[in-house]
C-alpha positions in Angstrom: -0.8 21.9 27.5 -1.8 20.8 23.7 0.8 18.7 22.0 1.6 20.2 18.5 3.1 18.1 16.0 3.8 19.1 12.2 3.9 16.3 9.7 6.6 16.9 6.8 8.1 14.9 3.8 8.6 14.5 0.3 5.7 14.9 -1.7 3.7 12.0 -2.3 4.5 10.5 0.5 1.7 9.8 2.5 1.4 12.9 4.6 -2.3 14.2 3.6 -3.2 10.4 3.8 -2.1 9.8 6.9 -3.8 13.3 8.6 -7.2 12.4 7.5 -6.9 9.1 8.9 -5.9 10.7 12.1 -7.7 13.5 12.3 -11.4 12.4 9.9 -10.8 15.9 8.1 -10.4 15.8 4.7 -7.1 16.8 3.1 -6.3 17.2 -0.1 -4.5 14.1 -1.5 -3.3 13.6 -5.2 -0.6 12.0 -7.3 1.4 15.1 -8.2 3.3 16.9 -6.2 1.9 20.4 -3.9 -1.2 19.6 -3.9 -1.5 20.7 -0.3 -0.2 24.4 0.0 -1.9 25.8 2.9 -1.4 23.6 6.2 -4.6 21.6 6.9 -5.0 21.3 11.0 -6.6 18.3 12.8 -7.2 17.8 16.3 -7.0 14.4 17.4 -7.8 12.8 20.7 -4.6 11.0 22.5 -5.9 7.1 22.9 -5.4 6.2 26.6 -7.7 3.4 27.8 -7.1 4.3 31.4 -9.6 6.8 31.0 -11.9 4.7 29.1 -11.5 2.2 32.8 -12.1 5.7 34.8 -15.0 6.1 32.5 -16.5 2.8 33.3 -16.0 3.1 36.9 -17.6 6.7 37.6 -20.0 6.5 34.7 -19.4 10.8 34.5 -21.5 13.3 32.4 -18.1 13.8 29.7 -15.2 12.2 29.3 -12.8 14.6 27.4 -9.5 13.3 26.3 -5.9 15.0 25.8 -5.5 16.0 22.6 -2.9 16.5 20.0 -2.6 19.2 17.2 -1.6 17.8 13.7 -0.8 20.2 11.4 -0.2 18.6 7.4 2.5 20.6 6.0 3.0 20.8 2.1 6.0 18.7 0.4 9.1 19.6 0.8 11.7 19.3 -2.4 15.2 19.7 -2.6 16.3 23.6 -2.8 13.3 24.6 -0.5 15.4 26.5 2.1 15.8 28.5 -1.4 12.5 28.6 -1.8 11.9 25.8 -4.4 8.3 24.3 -4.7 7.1 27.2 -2.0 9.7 26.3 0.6 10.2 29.9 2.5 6.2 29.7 3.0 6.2 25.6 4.0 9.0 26.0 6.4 7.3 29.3 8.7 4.5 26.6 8.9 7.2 24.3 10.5 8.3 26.9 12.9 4.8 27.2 14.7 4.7 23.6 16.2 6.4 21.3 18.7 7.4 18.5 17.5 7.8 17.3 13.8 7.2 13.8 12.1 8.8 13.6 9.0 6.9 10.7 7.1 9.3 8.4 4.9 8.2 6.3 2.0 8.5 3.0 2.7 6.6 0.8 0.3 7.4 0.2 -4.0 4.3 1.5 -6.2 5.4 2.0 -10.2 1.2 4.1 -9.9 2.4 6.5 -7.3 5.0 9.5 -8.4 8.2 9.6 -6.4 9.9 13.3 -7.1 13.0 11.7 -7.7 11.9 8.7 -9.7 13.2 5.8 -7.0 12.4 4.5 -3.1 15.3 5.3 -1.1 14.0 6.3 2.6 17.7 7.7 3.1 18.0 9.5 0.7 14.9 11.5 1.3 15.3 11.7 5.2 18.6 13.2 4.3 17.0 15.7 1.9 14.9 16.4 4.4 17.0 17.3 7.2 19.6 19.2 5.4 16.7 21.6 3.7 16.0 21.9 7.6 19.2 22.4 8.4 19.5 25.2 5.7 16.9 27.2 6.7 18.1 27.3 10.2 21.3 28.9 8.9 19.6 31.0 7.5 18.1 32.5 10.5 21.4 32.1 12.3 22.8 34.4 10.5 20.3 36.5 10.7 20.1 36.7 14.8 24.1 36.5 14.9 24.3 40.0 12.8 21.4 41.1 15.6 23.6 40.0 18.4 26.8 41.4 17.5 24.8 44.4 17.1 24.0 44.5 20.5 27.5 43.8 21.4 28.2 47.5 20.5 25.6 49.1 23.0 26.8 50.5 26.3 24.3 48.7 28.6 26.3 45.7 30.0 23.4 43.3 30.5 22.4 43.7 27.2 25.9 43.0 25.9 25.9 39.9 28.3 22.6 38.8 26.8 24.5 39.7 23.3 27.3 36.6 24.5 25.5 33.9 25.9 23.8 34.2 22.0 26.7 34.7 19.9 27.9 31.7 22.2 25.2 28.9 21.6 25.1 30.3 17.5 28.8 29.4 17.9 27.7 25.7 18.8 24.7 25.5 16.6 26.5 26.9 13.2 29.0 24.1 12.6 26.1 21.4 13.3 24.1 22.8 10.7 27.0 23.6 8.4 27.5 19.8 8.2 23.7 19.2 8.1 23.4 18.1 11.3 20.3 19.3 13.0 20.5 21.8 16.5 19.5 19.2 18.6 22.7 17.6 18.2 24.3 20.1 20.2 25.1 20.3 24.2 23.8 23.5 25.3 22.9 24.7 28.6 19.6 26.0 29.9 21.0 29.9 29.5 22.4 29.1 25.6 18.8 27.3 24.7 16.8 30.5 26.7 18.7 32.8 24.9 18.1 31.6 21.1 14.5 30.3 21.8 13.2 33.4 19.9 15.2 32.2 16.9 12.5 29.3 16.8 15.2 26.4 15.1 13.7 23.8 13.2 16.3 21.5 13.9 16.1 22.2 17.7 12.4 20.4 17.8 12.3 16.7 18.8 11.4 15.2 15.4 10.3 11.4 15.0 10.6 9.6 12.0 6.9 7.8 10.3 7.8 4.5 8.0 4.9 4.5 5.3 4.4 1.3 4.7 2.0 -0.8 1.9 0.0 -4.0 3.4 3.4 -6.3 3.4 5.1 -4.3 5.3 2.6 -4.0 8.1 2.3 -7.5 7.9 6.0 -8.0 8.3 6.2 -5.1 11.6 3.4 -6.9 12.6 5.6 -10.4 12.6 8.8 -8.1 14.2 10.2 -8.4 10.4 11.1 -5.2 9.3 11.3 -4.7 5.3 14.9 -3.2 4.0 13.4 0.0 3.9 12.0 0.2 7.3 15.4 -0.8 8.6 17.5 2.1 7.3 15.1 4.7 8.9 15.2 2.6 12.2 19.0 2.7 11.9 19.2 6.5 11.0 16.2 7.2 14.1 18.2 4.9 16.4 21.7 7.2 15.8 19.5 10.4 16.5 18.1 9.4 19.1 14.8 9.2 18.3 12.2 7.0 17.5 10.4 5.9 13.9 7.2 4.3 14.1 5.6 2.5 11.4 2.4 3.1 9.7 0.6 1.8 6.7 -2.0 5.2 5.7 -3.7 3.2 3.4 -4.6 0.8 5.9 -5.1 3.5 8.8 -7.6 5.6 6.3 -9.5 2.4 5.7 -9.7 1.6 10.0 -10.3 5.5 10.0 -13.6 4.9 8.3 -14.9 1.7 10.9 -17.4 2.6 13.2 -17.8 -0.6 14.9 -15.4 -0.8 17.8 -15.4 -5.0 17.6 -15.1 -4.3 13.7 -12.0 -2.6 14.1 -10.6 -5.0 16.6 -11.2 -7.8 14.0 -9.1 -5.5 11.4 -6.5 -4.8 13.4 -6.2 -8.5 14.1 -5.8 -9.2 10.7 -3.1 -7.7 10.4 -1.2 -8.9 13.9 -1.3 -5.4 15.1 -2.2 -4.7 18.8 -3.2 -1.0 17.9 -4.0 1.2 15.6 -0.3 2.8 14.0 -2.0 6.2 14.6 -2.0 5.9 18.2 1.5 4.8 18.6 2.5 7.9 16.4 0.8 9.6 19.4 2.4 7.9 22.1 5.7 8.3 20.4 5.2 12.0 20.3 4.2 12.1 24.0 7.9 10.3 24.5 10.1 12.6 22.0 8.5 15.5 24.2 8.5 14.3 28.1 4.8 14.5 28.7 2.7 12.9 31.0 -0.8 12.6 31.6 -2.9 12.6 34.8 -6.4 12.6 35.1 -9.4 13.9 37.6 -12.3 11.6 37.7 -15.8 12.6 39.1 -19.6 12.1 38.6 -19.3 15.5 36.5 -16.3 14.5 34.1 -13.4 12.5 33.7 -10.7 14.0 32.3 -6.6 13.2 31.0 -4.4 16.1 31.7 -1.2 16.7 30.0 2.0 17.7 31.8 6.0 17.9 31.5 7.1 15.2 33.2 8.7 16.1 36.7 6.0 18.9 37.0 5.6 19.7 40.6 1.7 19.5 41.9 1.2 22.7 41.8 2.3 23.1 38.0 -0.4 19.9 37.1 -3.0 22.6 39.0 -1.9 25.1 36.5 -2.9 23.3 33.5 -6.6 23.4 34.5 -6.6 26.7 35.8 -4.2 29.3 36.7 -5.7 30.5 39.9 -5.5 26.9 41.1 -1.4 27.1 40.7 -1.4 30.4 42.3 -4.1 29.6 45.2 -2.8 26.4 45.4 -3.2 24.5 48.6 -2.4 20.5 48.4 -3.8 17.9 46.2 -5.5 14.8 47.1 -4.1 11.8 45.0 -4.0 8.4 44.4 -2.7 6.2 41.3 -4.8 5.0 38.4 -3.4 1.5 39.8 -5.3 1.9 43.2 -8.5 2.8 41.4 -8.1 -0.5 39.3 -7.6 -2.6 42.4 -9.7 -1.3 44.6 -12.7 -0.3 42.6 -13.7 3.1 44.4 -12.0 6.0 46.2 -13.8 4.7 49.7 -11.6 1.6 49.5 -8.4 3.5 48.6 -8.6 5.6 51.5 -9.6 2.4 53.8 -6.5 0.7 52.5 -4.2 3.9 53.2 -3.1 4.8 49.6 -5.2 8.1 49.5 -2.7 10.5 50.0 -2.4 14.1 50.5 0.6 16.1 48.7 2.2 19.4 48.9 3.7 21.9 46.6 7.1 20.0 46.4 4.9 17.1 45.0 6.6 16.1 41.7 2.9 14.5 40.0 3.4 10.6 38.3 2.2 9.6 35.2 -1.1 8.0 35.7 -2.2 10.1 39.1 -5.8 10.6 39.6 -5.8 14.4 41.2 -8.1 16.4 43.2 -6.4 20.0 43.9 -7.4 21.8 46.8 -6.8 26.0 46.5 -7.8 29.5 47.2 -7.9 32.5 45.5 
């Protein structure tokens, strides 16, 4: 399972900067605005140092990573669920991934254009949104006229499929109408099934990015937020989601370090524990409920990425599907054990080698061997 994640904003914000530090490709970057039209796409490996321990303990052939997908969408503007600055073509971009990070400007520069001539983080978050917001009205109307349609034919599953849509577009219109995004709204499994082929912006987790200058990684370093940094906190926090702060200057200059002790000594500079890329990683694991296990060998170690509360035989899937559907039981034991114990012979002396069915619901940070015939 490949995490997806589409990074939107403002123009001049900090987007293109901040996918080439992640990703090492190069995207286009300048001080006006669309200067990125078609999507740029980077895979990026998901930094988990338990697999860098597994690595160092079987000393394997590989080690391959989870990875995400970024994908650098162009700037949004004001008006572009009307199709202002190429909106209509920016937003089916949107549509395509999983999760979006909207990056905010957080830092003062007089050099660097703002499109509307002044810093004010809430102000553009709210542009944002409500462009989003727009567009997904757009295509409510849209799939309401389909279902209503359908309403009129004689088949009586079809006009029961018809009313558990017109019922969730009866939730999600008034959100939107307001500019509040589909994920506001309580709907059950059924209503959410039924409008999944309307593909809602608003309906994807979305986390919030504070681009910051040097200060103001200094001062989240120092648990000091800047002014700015606080009103997307505030406005994350009443969504229910996350913001993480970033400085992409900063990142695109630790992008270009080879050294590993080199960019520990960086990172230290600056108080930070980590690189801001990789919590903007983590975070996006969070917003979606994934979970990583991993299978370890003298071949290859590997990290897996699952739902969390995926059942063994789901985690067996992800590898292969003739392992879900052969699927026998899976030998496991936690990336914990491993770490105390030092090899799979001890585990299994000290009873924590376990064998698990197909009820099995897998933890975050199993080490998995599956067992299965086809």
């Amino acid at each position: 399972m490949a995490l997806n994640c589409g990074i939107v904003g403002l123009p001049n914000v900090g987007k293109s900067t901040i996918f080439s530090a992640l990703s090492g490709a190069p995207a286009e970057a300048a001080n006006y605005p669309f200067c990125t039209i078609n999507p740029n796409v980077g895979i990026v490996n998901v930094p988990d140092k338990r697999l860098a321990v597994l690595t160092e303990l079987f000393k394997p052939e590989r080690t391959i990573p989870a990875a995400v997908e970024f994908v650098d969408i162009a700037g949004l503007v004001k008006g572009a669920s009307r199709g202002e600055g190429l909106g209509n073509q920016f937003l089916s971009h949107i549509r395509e991934v999983g999760v979006i990070a909207q990056v905010v400007r957080c830092f003062e520069d007089a050099d660097i254009v703002h499109v509307n001539n002044k810093v004010d983080p809430e102000s553009d978050m709210e542009t944002i949104n409500i462009e989003l917001a727009l567009a997904d009205l757009d295509t409510l109307a849209k799939r309401r006229d389909r279902a209503e349609r359908a309403l009129k034919v004689q088949a009586k599953t079809e006009q029961k499929a018809a009313g558990t849509v017109l019922a969730a577009l009866d939730k999600i219109g008034p959100a939107l109408e307001t500019g509040k995004p589909a994920r506001s709204v309580s709907l059950s499994e059924e209503e959410k099934a039924a409008v999944y082929d309307c593909h809602f912006i608003t309906l994807k987790p979305q986390l919030y990015v504070c681009n910051v200058d040097e200060e103001g990684i200094r001062s989240a370093a120092a648990g000091k937020d800047t002014a700015h940094v606080a009103a997307v906190k505030k406005r994350a926090a009443a969504e229910g989601s996350e913001a993480v702060v970033i400085c992409g200057k900063f990142e695109a200059e630790l992008a270009d370090i080879k050294e590993l002790l080199e960019k520990m000594a960086f990172l230290e500079e600056l108080g930070l524990k980590e690189p801001g890329l990789d919590s903007l990683a983590h975070a996006a694991y969070r917003l979606l409920g994934l979970s990583t296990f991993f299978t370890a060998g003298a071949d290859e170690c590997r990290a897996w990425t699952i739902r969390a509360g995926d059942s063994a035989p789901k985690a067996a899937g992800v590898i292969h599907t003739d392992f879900e559907k052969g699927f026998i039981k899976a030998e496991v034991y936690s990336y914990d054990d491993i770490v105390q114990y030092g090899a799979e012979a001890k585990i299994k002396e000290a009873g924590k080698y376990r064998v698990e069915g197909k009820e099995y619901i897998v933890r975050d940070g199993d080490v998995m061997f599956f067992k299965f015939n086809v």
